[in-house]
PyMOL commands that place a pseudoatom at each C-alpha (Angstrom):
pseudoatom trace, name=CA, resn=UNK, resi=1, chain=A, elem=C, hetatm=0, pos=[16.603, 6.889, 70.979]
pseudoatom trace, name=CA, resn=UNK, resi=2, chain=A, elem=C, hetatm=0, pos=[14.572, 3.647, 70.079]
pseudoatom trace, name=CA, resn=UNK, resi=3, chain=A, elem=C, hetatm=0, pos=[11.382, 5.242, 70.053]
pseudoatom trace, name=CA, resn=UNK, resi=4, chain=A, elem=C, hetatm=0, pos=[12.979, 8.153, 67.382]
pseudoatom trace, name=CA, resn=UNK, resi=5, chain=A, elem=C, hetatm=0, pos=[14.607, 5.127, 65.017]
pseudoatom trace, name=CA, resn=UNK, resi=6, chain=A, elem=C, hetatm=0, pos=[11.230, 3.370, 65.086]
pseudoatom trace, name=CA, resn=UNK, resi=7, chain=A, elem=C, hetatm=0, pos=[8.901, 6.670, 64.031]
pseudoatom trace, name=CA, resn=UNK, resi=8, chain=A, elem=C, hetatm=0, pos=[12.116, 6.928, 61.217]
pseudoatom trace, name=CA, resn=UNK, resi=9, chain=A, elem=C, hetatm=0, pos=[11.447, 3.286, 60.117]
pseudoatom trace, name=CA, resn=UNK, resi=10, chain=A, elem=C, hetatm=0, pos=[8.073, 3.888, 60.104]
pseudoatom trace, name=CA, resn=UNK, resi=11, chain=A, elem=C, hetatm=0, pos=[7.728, 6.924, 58.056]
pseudoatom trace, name=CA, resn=UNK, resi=12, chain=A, elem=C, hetatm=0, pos=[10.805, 5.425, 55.668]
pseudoatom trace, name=CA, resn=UNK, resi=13, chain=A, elem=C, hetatm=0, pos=[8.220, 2.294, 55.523]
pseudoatom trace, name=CA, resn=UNK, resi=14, chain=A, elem=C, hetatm=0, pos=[5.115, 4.343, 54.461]
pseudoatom trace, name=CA, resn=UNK, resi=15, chain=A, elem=C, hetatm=0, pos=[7.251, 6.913, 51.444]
pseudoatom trace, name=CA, resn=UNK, resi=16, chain=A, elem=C, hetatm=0, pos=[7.684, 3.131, 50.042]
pseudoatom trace, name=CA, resn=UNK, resi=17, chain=A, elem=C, hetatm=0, pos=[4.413, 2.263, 49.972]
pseudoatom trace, name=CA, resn=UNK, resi=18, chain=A, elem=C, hetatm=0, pos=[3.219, 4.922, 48.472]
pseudoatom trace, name=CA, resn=UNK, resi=19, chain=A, elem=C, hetatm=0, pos=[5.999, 5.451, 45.668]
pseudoatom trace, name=CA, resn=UNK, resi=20, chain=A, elem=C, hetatm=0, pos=[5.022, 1.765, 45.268]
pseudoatom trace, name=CA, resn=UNK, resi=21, chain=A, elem=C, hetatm=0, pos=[1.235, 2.348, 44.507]
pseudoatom trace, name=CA, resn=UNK, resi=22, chain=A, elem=C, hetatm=0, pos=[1.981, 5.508, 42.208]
pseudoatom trace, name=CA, resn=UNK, resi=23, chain=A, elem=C, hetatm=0, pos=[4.492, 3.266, 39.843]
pseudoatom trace, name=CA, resn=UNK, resi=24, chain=A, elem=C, hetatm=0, pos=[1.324, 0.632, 40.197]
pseudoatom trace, name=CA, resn=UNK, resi=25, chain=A, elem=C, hetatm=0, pos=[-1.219, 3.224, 39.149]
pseudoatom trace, name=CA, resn=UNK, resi=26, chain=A, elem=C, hetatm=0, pos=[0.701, 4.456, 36.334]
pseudoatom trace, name=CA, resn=UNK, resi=27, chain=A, elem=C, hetatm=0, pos=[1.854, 1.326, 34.788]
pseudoatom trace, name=CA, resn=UNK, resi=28, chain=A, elem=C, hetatm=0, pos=[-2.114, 0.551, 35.193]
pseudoatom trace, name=CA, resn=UNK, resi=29, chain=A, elem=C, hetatm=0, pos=[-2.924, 3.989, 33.006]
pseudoatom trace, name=CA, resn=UNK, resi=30, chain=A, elem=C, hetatm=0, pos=[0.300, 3.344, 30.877]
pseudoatom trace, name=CA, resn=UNK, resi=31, chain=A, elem=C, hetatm=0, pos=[-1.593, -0.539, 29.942]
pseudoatom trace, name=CA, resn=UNK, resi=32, chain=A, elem=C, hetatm=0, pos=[-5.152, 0.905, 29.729]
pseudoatom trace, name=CA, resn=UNK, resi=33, chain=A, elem=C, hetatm=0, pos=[-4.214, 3.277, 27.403]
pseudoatom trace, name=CA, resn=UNK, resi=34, chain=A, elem=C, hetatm=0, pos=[-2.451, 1.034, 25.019]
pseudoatom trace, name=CA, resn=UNK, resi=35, chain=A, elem=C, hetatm=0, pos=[-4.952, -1.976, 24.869]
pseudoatom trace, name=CA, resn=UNK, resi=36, chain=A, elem=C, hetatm=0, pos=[-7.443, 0.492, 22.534]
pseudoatom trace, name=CA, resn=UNK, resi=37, chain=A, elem=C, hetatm=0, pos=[-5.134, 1.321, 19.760]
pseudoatom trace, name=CA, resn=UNK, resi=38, chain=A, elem=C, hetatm=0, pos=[-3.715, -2.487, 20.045]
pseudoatom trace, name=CA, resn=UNK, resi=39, chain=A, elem=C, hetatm=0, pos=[-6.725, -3.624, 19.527]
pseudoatom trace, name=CA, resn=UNK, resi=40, chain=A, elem=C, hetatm=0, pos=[-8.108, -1.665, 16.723]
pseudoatom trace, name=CA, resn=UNK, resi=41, chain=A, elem=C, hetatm=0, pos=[-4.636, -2.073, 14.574]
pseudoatom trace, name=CA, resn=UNK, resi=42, chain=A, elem=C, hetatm=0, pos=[-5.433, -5.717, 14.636]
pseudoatom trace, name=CA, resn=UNK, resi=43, chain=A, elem=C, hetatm=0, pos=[-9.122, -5.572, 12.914]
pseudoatom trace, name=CA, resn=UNK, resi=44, chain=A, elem=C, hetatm=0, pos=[-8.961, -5.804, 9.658]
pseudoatom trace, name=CA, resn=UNK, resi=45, chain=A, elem=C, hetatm=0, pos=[-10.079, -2.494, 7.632]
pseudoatom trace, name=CA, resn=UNK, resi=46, chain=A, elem=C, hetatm=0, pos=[-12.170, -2.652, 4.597]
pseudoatom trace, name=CA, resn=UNK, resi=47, chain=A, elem=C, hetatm=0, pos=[-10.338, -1.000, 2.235]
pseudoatom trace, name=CA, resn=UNK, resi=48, chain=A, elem=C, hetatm=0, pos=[-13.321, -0.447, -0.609]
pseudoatom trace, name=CA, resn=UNK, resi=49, chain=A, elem=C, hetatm=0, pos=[-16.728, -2.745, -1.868]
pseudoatom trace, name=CA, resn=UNK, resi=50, chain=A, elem=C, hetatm=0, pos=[-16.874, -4.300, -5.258]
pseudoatom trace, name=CA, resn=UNK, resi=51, chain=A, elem=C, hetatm=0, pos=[-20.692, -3.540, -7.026]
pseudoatom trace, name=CA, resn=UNK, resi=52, chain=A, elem=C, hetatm=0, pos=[-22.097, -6.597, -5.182]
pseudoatom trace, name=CA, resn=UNK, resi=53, chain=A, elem=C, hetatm=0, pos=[-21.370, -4.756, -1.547]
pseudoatom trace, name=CA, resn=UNK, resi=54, chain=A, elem=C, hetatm=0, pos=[-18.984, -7.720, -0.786]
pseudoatom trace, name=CA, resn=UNK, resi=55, chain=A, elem=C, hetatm=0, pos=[-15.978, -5.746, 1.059]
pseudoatom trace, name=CA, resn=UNK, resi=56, chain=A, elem=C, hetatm=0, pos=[-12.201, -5.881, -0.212]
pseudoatom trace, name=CA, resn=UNK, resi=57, chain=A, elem=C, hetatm=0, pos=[-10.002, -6.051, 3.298]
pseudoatom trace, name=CA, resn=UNK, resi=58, chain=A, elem=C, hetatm=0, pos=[-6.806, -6.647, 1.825]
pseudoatom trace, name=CA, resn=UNK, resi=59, chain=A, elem=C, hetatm=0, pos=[-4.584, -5.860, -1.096]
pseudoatom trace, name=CA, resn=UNK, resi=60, chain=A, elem=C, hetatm=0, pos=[-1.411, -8.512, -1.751]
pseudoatom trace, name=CA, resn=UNK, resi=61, chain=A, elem=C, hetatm=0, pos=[1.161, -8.585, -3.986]
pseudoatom trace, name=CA, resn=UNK, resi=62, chain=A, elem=C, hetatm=0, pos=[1.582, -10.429, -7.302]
pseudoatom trace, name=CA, resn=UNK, resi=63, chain=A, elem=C, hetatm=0, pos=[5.063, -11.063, -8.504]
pseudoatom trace, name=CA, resn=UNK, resi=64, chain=A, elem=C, hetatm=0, pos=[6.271, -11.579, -11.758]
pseudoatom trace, name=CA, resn=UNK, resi=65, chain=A, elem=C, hetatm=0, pos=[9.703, -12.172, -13.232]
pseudoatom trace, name=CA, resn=UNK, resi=66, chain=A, elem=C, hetatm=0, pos=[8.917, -14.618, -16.046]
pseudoatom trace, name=CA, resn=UNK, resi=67, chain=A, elem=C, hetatm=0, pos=[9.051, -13.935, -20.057]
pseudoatom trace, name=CA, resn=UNK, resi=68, chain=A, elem=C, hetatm=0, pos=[7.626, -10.731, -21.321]
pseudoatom trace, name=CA, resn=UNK, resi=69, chain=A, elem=C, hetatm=0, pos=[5.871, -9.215, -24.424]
pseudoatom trace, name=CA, resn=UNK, resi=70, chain=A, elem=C, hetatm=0, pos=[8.071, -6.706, -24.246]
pseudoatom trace, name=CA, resn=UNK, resi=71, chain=A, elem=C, hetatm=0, pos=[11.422, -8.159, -24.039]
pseudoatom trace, name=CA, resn=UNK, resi=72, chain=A, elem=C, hetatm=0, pos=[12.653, -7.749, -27.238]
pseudoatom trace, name=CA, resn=UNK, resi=73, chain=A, elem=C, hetatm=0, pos=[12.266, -3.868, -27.054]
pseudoatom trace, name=CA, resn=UNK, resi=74, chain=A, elem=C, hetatm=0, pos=[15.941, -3.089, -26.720]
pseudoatom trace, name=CA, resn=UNK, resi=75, chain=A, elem=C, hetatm=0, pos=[15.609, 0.920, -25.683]
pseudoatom trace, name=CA, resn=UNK, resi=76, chain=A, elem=C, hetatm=0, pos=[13.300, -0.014, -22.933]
pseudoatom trace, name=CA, resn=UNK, resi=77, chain=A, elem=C, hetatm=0, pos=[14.852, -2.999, -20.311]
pseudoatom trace, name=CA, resn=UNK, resi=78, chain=A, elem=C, hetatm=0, pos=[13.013, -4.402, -17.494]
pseudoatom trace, name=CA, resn=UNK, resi=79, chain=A, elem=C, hetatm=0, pos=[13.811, -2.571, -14.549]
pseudoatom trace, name=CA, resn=UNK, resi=80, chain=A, elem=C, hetatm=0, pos=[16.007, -4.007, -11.723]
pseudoatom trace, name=CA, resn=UNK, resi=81, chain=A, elem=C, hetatm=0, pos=[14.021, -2.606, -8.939]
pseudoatom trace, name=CA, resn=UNK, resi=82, chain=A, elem=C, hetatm=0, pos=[11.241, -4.285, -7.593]
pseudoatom trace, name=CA, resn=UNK, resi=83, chain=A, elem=C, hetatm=0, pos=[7.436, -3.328, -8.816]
pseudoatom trace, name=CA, resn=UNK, resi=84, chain=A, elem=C, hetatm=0, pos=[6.555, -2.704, -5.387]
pseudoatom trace, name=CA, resn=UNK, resi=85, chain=A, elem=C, hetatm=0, pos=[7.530, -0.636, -3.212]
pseudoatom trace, name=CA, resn=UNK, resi=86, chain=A, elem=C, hetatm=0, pos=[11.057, 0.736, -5.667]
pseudoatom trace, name=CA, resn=UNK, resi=87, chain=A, elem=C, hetatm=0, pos=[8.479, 1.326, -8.122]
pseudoatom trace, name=CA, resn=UNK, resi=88, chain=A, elem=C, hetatm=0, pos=[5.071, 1.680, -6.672]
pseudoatom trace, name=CA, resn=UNK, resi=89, chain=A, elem=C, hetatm=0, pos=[5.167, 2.832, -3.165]
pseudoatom trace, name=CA, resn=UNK, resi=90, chain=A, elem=C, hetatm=0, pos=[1.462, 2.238, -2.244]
pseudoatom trace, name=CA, resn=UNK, resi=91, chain=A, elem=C, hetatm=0, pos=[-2.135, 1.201, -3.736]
pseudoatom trace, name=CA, resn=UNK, resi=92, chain=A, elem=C, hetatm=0, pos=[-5.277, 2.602, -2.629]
pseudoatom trace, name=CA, resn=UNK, resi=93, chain=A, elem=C, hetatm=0, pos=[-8.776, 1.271, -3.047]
pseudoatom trace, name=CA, resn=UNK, resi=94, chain=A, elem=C, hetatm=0, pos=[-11.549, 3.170, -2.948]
pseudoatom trace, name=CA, resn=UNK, resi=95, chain=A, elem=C, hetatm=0, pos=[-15.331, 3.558, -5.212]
pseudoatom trace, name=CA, resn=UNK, resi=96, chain=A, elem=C, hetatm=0, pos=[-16.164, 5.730, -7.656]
pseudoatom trace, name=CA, resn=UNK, resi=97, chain=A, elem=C, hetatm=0, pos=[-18.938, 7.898, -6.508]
pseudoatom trace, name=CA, resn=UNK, resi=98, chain=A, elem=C, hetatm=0, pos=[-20.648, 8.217, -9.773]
pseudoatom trace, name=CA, resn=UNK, resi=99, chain=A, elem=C, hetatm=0, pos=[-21.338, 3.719, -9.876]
pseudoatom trace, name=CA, resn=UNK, resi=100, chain=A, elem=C, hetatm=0, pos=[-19.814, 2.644, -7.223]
pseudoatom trace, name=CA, resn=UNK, resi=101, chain=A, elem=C, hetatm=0, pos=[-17.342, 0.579, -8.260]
pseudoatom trace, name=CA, resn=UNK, resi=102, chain=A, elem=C, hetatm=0, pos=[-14.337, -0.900, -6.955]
pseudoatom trace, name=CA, resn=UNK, resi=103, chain=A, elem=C, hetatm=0, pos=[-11.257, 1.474, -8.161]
pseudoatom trace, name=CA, resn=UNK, resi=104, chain=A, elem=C, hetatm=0, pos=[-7.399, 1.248, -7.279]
pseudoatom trace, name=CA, resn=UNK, resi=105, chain=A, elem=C, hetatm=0, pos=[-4.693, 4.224, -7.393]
pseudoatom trace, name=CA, resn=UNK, resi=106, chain=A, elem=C, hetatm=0, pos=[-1.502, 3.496, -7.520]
pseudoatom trace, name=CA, resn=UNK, resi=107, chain=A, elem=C, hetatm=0, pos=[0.776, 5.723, -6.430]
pseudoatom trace, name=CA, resn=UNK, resi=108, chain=A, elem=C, hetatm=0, pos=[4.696, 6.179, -8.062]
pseudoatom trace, name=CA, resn=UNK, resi=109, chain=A, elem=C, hetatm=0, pos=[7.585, 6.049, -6.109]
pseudoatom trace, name=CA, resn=UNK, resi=110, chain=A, elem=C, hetatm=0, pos=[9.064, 9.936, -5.817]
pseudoatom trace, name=CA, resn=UNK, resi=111, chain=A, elem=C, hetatm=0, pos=[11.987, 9.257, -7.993]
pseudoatom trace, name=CA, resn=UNK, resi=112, chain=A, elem=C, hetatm=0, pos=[10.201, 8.097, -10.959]
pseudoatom trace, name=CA, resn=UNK, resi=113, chain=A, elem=C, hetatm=0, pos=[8.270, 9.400, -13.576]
pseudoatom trace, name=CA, resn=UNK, resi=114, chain=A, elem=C, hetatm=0, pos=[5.473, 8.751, -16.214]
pseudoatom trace, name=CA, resn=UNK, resi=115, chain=A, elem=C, hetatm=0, pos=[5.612, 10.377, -19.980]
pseudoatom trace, name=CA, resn=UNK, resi=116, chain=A, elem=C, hetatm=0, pos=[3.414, 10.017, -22.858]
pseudoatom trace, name=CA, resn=UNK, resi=117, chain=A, elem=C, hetatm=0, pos=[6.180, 11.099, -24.990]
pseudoatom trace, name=CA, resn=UNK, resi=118, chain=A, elem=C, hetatm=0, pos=[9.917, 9.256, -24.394]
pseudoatom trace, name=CA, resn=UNK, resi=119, chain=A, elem=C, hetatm=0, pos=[12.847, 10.172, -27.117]
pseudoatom trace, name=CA, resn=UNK, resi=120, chain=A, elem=C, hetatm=0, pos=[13.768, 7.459, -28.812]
pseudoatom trace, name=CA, resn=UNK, resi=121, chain=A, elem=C, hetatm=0, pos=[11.420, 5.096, -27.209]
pseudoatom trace, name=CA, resn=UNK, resi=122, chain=A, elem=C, hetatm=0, pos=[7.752, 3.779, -26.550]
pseudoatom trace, name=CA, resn=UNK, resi=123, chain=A, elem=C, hetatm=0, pos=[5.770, 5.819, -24.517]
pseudoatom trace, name=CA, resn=UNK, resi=124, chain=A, elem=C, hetatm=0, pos=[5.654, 5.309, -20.869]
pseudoatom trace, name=CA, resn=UNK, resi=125, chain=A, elem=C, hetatm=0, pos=[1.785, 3.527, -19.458]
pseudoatom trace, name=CA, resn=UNK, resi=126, chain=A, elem=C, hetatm=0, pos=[-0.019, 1.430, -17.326]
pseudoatom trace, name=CA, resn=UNK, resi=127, chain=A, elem=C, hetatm=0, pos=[-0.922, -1.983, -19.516]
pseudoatom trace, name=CA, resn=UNK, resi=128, chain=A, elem=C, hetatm=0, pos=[-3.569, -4.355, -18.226]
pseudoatom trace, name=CA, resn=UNK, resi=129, chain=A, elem=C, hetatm=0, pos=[-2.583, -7.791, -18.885]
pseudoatom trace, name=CA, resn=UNK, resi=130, chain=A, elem=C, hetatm=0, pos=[-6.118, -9.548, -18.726]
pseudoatom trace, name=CA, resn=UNK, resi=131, chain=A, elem=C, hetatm=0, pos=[-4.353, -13.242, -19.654]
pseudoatom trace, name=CA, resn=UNK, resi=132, chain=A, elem=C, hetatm=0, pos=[-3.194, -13.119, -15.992]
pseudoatom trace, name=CA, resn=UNK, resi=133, chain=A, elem=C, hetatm=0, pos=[-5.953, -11.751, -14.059]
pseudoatom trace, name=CA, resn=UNK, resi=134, chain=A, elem=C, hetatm=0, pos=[-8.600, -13.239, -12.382]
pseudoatom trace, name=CA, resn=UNK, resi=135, chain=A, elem=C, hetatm=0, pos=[-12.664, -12.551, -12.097]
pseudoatom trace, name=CA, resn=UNK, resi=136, chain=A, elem=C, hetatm=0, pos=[-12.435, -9.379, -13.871]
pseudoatom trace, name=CA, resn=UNK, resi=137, chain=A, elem=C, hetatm=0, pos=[-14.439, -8.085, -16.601]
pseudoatom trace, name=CA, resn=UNK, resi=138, chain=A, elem=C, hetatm=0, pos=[-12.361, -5.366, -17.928]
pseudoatom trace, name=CA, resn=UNK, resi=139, chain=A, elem=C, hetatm=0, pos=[-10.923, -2.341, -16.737]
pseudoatom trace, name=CA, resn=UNK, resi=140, chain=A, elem=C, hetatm=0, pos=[-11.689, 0.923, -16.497]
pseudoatom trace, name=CA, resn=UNK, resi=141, chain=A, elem=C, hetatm=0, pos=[-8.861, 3.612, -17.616]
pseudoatom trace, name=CA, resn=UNK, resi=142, chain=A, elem=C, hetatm=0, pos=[-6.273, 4.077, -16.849]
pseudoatom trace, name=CA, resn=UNK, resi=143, chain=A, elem=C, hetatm=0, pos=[-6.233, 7.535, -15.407]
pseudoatom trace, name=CA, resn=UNK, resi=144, chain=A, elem=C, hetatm=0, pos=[-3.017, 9.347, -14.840]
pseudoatom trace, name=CA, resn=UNK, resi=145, chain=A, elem=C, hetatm=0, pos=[-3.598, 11.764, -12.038]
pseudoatom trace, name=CA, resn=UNK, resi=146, chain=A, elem=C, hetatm=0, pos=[-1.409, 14.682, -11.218]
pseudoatom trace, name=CA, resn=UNK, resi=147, chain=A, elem=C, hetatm=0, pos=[0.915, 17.221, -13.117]
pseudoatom trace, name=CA, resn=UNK, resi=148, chain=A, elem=C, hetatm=0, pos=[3.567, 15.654, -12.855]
pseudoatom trace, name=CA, resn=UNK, resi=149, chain=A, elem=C, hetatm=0, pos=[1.900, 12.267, -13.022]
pseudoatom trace, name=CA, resn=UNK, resi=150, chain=A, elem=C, hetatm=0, pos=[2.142, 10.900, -10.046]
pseudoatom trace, name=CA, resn=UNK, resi=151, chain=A, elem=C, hetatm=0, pos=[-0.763, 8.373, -9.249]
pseudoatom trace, name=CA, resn=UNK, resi=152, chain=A, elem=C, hetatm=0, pos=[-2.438, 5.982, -12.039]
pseudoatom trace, name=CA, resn=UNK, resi=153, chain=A, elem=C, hetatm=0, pos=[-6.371, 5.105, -11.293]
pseudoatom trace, name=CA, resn=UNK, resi=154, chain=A, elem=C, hetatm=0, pos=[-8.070, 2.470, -13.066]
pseudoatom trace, name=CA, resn=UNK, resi=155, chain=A, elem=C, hetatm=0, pos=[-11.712, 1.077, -11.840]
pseudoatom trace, name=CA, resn=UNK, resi=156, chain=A, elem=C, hetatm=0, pos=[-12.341, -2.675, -11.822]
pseudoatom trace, name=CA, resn=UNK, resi=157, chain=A, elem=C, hetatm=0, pos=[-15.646, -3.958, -13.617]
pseudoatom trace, name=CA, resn=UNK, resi=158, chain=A, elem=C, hetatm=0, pos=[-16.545, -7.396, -12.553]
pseudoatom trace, name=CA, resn=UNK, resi=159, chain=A, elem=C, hetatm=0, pos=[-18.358, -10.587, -14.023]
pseudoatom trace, name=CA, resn=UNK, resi=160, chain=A, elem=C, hetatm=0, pos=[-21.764, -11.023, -12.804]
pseudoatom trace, name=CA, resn=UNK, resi=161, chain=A, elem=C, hetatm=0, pos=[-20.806, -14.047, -10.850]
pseudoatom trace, name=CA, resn=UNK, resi=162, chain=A, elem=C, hetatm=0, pos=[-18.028, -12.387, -9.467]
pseudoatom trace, name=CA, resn=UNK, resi=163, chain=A, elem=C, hetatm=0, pos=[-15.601, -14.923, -6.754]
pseudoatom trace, name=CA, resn=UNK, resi=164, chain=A, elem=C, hetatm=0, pos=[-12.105, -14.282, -5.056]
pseudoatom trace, name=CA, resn=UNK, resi=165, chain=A, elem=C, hetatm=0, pos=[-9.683, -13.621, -5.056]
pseudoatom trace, name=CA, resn=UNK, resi=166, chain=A, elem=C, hetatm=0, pos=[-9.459, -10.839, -8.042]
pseudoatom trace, name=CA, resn=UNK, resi=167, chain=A, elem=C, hetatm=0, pos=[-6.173, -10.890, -9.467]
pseudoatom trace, name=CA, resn=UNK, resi=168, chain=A, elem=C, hetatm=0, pos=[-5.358, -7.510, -11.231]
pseudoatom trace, name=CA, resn=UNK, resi=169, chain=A, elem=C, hetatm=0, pos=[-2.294, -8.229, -13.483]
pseudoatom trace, name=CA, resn=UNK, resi=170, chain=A, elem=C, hetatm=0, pos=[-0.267, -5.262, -15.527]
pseudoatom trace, name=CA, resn=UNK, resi=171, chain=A, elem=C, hetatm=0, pos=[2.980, -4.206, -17.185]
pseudoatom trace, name=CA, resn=UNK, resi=172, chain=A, elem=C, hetatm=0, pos=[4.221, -0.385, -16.078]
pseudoatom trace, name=CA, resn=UNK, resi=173, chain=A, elem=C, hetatm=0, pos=[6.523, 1.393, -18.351]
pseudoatom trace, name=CA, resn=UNK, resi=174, chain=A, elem=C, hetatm=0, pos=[7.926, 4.753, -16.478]
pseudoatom trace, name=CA, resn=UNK, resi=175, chain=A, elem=C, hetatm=0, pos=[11.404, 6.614, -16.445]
pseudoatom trace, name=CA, resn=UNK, resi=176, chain=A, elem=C, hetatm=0, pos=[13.392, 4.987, -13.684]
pseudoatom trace, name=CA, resn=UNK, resi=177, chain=A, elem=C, hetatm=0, pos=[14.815, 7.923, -11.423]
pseudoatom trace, name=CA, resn=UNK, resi=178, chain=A, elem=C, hetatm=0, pos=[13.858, 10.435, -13.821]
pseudoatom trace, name=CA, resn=UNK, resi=179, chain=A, elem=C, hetatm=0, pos=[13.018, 13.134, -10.652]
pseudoatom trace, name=CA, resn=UNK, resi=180, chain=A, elem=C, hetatm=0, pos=[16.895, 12.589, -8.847]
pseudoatom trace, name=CA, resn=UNK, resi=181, chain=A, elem=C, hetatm=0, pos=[18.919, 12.516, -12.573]
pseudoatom trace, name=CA, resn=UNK, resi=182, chain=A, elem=C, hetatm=0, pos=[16.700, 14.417, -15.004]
pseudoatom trace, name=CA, resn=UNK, resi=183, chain=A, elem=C, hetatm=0, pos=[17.474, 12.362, -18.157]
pseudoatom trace, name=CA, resn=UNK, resi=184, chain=A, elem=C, hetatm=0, pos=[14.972, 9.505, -19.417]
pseudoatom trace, name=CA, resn=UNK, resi=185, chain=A, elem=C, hetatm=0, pos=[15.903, 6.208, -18.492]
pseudoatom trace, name=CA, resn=UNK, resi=186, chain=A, elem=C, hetatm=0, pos=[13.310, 3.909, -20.122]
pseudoatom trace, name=CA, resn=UNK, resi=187, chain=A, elem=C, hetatm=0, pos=[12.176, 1.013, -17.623]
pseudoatom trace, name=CA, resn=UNK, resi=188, chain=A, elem=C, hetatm=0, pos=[9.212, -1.510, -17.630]
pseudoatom trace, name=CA, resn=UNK, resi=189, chain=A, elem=C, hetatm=0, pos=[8.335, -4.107, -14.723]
pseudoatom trace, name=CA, resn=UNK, resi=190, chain=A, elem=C, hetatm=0, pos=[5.744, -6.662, -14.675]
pseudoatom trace, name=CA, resn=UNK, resi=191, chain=A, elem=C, hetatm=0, pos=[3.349, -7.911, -11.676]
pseudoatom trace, name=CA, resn=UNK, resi=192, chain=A, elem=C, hetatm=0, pos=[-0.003, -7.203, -9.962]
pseudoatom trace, name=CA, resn=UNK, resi=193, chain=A, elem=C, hetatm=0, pos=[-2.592, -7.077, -6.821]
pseudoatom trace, name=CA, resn=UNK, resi=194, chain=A, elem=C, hetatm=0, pos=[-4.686, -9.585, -5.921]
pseudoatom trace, name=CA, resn=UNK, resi=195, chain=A, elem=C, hetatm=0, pos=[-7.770, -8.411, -3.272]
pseudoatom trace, name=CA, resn=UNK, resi=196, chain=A, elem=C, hetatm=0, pos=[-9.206, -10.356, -1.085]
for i in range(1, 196): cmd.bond("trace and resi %d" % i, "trace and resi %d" % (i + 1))
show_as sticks, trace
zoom trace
């Protein structure tokens, strides 16, 4: 009887130790696998190069909620949503194959839309606002991409002694929810990017 409970104790003993090692060598697996893709989404990506090859690893946001040019057009208010992301969902940087230089797509929220003709109103665009930017040339465009429109490109042409960070300031005009209602609804917003 004591020799039987002891072989029972012993083989209980020994399925614990080895449940125990294959929770140990899984959680191992489970950890190795992560620390790759942990790392890597902390490096920072270089999003695009201006002409000098210096690289552009971030894109930030530029409020603005201050006086306008544009106030005093009565059929088209400044929106109530905010420039980015109600507005813009996402900016892309990239360079034009055919110089190389640094270009930026933005790309319009799914509601909204863009119009070069708006009843009873200015038409909608992309304005550059070159008062507020910073170590930039000119521009580039704009280029409205897409039928519908749906992305706007313009391509950044710096000074020759070109420093950061480069501030890109603009005013959009669009039709606010134009793609859920299907009536124009005349809306500007103001802000920009800065890159760094």
């Amino acid at each position: 009887m004591v020799t039987t409970a002891t072989s029972k104790t012993r083989k209980s003993a020994k399925k614990s130790t080895l449940k125990s090692k294959k929770r140990s060598a899984t959680t191992t697996r489970k950890a190795t696998s992560k620390s790759p893709a942990k790392k890597s989404g902390g490096a920072s990506r270089a999003l695009a190069t201006i002409s000098t090859g210096t690289q552009i690893s971030s894109i930030q946001i530029v409020p603005y909620d201050g006086a306008d040019a544009e106030d005093m057009i009565i059929c088209r208010p400044k929106s109530t949503l905010k420039l980015f992301p109600d507005i813009i969902k996402r900016v892309d940087g990239d360079n034009d194959p055919t110089d190389g230089r640094l270009r930026l797509t933005f790309v319009i929220n799914d509601p909204h839309a863009i119009f070069f003709s708006v009843p009873g109103c200015n038409p909608d665009a992309f304005v550059y606002i070159p008062v507020q930017g910073n170590n930039i040339a000119s521009i580039g465009g704009p280029e409205y991409l897409g039928t519908p429109i749906k992305k706007i490109r313009v391509k950044i042409f710096s000074p020759p002694l070109m420093r950061f960070p480069i501030i890109l300031s603009f005013r959009l005009r669009f039709e606010e929810n134009f793609n859920l209602t299907q009536q124009f609804k005349p809306r500007r917003r103001r802000g920009g990017v800065k890159l760094l």
